[in-house]
C-alpha positions in Angstrom: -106.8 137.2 31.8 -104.0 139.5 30.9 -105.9 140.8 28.1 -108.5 141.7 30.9 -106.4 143.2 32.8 -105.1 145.5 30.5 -108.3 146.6 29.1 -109.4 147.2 32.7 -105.8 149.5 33.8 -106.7 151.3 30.0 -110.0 152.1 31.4 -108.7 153.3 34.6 -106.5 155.8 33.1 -107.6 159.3 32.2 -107.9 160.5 28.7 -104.8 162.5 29.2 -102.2 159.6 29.6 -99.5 159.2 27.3 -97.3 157.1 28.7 -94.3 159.1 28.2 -92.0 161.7 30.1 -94.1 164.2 29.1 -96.8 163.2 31.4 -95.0 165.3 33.9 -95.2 168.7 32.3 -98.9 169.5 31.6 -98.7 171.6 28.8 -102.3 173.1 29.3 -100.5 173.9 33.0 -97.7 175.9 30.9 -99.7 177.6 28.7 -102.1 179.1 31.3 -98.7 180.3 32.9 -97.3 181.8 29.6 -101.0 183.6 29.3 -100.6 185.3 33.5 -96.9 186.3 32.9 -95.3 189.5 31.8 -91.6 188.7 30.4 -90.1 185.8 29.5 -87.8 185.9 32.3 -90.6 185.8 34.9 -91.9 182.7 32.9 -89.1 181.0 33.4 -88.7 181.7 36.8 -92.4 181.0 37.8 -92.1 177.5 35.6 -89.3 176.8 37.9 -90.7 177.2 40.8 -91.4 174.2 43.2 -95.0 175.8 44.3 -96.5 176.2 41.1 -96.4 172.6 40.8 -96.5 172.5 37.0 -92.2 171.5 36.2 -92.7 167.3 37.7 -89.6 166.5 34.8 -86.5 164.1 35.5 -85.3 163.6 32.0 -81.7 162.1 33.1 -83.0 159.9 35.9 -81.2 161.5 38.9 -84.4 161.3 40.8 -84.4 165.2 41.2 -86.7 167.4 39.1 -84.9 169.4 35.6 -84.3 173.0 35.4 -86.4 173.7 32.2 -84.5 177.0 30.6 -86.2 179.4 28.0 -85.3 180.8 24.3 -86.4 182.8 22.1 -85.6 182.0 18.1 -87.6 184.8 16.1 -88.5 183.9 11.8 -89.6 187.4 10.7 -92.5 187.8 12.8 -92.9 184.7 14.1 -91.4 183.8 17.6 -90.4 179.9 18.7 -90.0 180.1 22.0 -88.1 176.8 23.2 -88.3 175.2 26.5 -85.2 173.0 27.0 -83.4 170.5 29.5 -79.7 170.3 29.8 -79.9 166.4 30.4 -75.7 166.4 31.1 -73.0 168.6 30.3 -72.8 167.8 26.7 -76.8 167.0 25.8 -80.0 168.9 25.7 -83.8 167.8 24.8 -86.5 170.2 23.9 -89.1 169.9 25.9 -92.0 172.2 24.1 -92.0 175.1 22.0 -94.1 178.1 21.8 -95.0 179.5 18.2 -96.4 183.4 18.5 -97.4 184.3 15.0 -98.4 187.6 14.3 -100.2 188.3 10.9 -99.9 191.7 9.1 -103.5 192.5 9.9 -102.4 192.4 13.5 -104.2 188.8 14.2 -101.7 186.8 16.9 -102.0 182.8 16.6 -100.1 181.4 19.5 -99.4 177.5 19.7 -97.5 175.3 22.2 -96.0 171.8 20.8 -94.7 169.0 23.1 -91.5 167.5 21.3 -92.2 164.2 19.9 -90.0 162.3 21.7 -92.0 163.1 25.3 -95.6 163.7 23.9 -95.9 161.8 20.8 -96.6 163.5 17.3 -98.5 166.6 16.5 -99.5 167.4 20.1 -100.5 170.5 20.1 -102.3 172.8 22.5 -103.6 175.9 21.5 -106.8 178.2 22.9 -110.0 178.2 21.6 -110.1 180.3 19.0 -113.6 182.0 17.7 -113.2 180.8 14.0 -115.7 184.0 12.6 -113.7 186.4 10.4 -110.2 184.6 10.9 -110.1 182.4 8.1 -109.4 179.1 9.5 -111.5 175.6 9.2 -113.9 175.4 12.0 -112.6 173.1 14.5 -115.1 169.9 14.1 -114.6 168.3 17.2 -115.8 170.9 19.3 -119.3 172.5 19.0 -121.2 174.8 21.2 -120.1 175.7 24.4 -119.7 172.6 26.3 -117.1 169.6 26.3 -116.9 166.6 28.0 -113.8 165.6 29.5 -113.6 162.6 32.0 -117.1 162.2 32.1 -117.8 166.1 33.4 -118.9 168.8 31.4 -116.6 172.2 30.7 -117.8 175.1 29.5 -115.9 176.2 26.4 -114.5 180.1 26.5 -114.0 180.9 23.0 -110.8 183.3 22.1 -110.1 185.9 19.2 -106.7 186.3 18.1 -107.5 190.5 19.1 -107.6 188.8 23.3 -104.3 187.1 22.4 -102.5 189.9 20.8 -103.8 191.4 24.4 -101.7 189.2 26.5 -98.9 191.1 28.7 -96.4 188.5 27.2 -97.4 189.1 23.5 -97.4 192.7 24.0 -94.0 192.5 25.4 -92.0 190.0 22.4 -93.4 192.7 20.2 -92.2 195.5 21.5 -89.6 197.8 19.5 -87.3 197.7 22.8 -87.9 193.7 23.2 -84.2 191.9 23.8 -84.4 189.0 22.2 -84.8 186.4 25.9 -81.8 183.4 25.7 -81.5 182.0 28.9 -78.0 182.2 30.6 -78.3 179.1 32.6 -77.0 175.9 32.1 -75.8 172.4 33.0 -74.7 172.8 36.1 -74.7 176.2 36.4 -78.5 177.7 37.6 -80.1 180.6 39.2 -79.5 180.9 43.4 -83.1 180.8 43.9 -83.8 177.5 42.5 -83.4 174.6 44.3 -84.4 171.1 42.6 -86.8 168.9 44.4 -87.6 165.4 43.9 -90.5 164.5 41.1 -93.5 163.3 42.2 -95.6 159.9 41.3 -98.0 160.6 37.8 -100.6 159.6 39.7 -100.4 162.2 42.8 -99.1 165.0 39.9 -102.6 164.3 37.8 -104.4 164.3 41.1 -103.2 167.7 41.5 -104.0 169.2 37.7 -107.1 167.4 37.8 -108.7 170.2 39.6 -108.2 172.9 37.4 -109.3 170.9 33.8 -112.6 173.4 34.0 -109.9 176.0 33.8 -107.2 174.1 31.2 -110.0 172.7 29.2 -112.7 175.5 29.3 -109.8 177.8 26.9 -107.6 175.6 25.5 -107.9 172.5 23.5 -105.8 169.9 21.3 -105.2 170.7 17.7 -104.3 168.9 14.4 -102.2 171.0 12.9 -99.1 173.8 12.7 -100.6 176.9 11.7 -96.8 178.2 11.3 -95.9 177.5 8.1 -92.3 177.1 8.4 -92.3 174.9 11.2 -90.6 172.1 9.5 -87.9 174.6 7.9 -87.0 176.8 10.7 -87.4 174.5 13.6 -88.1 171.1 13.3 -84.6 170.3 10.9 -82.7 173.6 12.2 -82.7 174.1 15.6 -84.4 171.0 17.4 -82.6 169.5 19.9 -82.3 166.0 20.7 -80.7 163.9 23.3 -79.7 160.5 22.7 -80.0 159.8 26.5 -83.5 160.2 26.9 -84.5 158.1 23.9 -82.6 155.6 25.2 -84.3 155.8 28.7 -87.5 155.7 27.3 -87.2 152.6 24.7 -85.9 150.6 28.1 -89.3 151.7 29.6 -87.5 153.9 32.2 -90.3 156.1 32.9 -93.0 153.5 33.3 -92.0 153.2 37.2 -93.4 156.9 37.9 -97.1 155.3 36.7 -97.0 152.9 39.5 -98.5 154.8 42.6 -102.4 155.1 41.6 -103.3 155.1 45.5 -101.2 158.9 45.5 -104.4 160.6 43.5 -105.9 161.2 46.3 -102.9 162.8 47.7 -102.4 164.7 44.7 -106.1 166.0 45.1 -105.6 166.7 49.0 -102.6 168.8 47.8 -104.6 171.2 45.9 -107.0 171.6 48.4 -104.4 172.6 51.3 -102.5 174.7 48.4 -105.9 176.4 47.7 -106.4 176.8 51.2 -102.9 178.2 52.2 -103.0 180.6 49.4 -106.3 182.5 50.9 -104.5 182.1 54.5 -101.2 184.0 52.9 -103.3 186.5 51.4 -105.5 187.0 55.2 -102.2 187.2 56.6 -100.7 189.3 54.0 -102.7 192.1 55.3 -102.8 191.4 58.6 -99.2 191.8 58.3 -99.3 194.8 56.3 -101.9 196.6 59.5 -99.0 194.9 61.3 -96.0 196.6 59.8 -98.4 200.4 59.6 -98.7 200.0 63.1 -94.9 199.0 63.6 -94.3 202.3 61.6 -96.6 204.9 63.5 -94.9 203.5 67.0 -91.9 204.3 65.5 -92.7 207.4 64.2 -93.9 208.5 68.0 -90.6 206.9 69.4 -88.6 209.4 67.2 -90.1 212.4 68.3 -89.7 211.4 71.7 -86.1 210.6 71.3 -86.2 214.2 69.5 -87.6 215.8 72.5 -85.2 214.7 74.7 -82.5 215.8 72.6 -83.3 218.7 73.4 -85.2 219.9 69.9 -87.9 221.9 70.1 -90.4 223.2 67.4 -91.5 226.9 68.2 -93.7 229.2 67.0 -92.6 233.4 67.4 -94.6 236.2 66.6 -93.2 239.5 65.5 -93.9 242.6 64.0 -93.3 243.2 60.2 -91.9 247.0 61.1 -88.8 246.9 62.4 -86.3 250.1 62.4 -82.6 249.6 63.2 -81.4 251.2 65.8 -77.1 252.3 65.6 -77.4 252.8 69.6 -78.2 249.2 70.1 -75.8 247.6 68.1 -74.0 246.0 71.0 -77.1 244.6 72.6 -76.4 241.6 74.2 -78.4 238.4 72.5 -81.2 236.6 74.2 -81.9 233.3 74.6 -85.0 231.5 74.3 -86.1 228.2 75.2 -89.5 228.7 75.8 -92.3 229.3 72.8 -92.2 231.7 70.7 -94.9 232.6 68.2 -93.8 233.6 64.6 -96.1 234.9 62.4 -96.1 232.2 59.4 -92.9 230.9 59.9 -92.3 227.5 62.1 -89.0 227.0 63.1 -87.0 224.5 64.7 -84.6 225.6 67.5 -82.5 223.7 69.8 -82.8 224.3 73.3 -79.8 225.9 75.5 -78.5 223.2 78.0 -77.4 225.9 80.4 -78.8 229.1 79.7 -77.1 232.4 81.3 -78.1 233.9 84.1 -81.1 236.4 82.8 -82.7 233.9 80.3 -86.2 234.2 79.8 -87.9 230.6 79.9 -91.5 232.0 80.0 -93.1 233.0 76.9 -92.6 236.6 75.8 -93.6 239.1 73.0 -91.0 241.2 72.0 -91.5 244.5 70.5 -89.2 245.5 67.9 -90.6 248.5 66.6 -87.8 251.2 67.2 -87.1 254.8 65.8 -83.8 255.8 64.7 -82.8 258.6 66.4 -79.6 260.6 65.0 -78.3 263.5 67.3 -77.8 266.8 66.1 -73.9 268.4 66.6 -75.1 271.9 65.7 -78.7 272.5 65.9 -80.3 275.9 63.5 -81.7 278.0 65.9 -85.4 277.4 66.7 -84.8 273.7 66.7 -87.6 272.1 68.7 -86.0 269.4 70.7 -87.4 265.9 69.9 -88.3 263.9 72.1 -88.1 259.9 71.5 -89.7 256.8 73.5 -86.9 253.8 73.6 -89.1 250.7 74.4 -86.9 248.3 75.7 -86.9 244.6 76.9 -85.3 243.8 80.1 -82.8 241.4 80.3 -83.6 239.6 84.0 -87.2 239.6 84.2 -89.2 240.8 80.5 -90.7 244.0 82.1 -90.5 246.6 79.4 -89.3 250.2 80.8 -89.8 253.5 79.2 -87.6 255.9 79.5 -87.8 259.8 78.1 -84.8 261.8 77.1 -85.2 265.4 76.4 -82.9 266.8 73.3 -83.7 270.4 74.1 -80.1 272.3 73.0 -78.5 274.6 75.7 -77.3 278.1 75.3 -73.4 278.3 74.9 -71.6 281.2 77.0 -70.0 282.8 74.6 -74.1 283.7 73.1 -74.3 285.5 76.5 -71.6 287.3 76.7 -72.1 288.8 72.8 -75.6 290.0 74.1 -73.9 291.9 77.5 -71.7 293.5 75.1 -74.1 294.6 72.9 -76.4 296.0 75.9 -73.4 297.9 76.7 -72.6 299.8 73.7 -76.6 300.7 73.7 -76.5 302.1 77.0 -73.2 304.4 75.9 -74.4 305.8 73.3 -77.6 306.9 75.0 -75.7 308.9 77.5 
């Protein structure tokens, strides 16, 4: 009987159980997430974050989910890009590491390795590669374009190393400016943004990820093998970290207790549904809000130029004439006011208007014409001077009725010119008698 019943609960689990901690990280999960993001700093952040669903890991048994930090050790050009938990204030585990290899033909092989003591040996995710022209061994178990997995069939989307070398996150560890990433957080000490939340069951995290194995399975796939060469030299015996803690939790069969909710799958599954759902309600109500906040914007837009207008603000528009003449006589002219409008030939102009406007203002519209003649009077005019005669068009003040006025220049005589010519009569008149 209790060989039965373990050959049933075997055949009751997925083909993805382990058994381990790092049931609760799907690494396909993590990958598709390193493939979407853009820096390594927004890959730690989204892995981090309580909707993506993908971090489910409580390595020190605290019942509250890990903060899973990022770093970046670079061999030449090959980049191991570790994802660690601070388990206390003196240990850390690795988790899973990243290992971006770029070849000098420009071919980028990327792999993603779950640390032995969560996953088990040599389990490694990678995408599908398109074997023609790389040089590497056909992968045997896969063949065509479709896999089974559970029972259900996933079409296989075959990569080339030119798509990986593609993706924003490649593109940007390879850049000439790239920082090398180390994250500065730590035990107790972690971004403001991130708040831990209690793990889930296995069986209600698989009921969630279950949905998306077209997606995880369809481009990525388990693999035999490092393709890094120096794997074993660079990071397995110099820079792994261990934690004593953890292996100790999971020889005492700590972790089996998260296996023991099957009934949550459905719940799991439910999740993803009403996740799915909610995301296409934000994004509805993303631009509803949007229309919302354009129409917010034009009613204040209106509201401003009211509160301009009663400010007293006014735009106006004045036309004049491009001749204008100064005129000495009429430099003390008083200035006008205008608060009406004004019309200016290609020029708009803002002008504020006169609370209380002296007596004689003009509030109406009005054309001015400022076309006046200089004229200069003459102390001594040369004989046969015509007298000129001018036209002063002026504005009045009061009521903008234009008056014309003519003043004649015509030079008088001077007595002295008359009595030189009586003079002269005289001595004519003498000398003729």
């Amino acid at each position: 009987m209790f060989t039965a019943g373990a050959t049933l609960m075997a055949q009751e689990q997925p083909e993805e159980y382990l058994g381990l901690p790092g049931d609760n990280l799907n690494l396909y999960a993590v990958m598709k997430l390193f493939q979407e993001s853009k820096t390594l700093e927004e890959f730690e952040k989204n892995l981090n974050d309580e909707n993506s669903r993908i971090n489910n890991l409580d390595l020190n048994g605290d019942n509250m989910v890990d903060y899973i930090r990022v770093t970046d050790d670079i061999d030449g050009d090959v980049h191991n890009i570790v994802l660690q938990v601070a388990v206390n204030g003196k240990e850390t585990q690795d988790v899973a590491v990243f290992t971006v290899q770029r070849e000098s033909n420009g071919q980028v092989f990327i792999q993603l390795t779950g640390d032995e003591e969560l996953y088990g040996r040599n389990y490694i995710i990678e995408p599908i590669y398109d074997e023609a022209g790389t040089g590497q061994t056909p992968n045997p178990g896969y063949t065509g374009n479709i896999r089974t997995v559970n029972g259900q069939n996933v079409t296989v989307t075959r990569t080339t190393t030119v798509e990986i070398a593609a993706w924003p996150l490649v593109r940007f560890i390879y850049m000439p400016t790239y920082v090398i990433w180390h994250s500065s957080w730590y035990w107790g000490y972690y971004p403001s943004y991130w708040h831990p939340w209690q793990p889930f069951y296995w069986h209600y995290y698989y009921g969630y990820h279950y949905n998306w194995h077209h997606d995880y399975y369809g481009h990525y796939h388990r693999w035999d093998h490092h393709r890094y060469s120096h794997w074993n030299d660079f990071y397995y015996n110099g820079r792994r970290s261990h934690s004593p803690d953890v292996g100790a939790r999971i020889q005492s069969g700590h972790f089996k207790e998260t296996y023991s909710r099957p009934e949550q799958r459905k719940e799991g599954e439910a999740m993803y549904a009403k996740m799915n759902q909610g995301a296409n309600r934000r994004s509805s109500d993303n631009s509803l809000n949007n229309s919302s906040v354009n129409n917010s914007e034009r009613r204040t837009n209106s509201r401003s130029a009211t509160d301009r207008k009663s400010t007293g603000t006014v735009k106006t528009t004045t036309r004049r004439s491009s001749t204008t003449v100064t005129n000495k006589s009429d430099s003390k002219a008083p200035v006008e006011h205008n608060t009406g409008t004004t019309r200016r030939s290609s020029t708009t102009v803002t002008k504020k208007a006169v609370t209380n406007p002296p007596a004689g203002t003009s509030t109406g519209t009005t054309r001015r014409s400022t076309t006046t003649v200089t004229n200069k009077s003459v102390a001594n005019p040369s004989s046969g001077q015509k007298a000129n005669t001018t036209r002063v068009t002026r504005q009045s003040k009061s009521t903008g009725v234009s008056s014309t006025t003519r003043r004649s220049s015509k030079s008088s005589a001077t007595p002295k010119n008359s009595e030189r010519t009586k003079a002269a009569d005289g001595k004519k008149d003498s000398r003729r008698k």
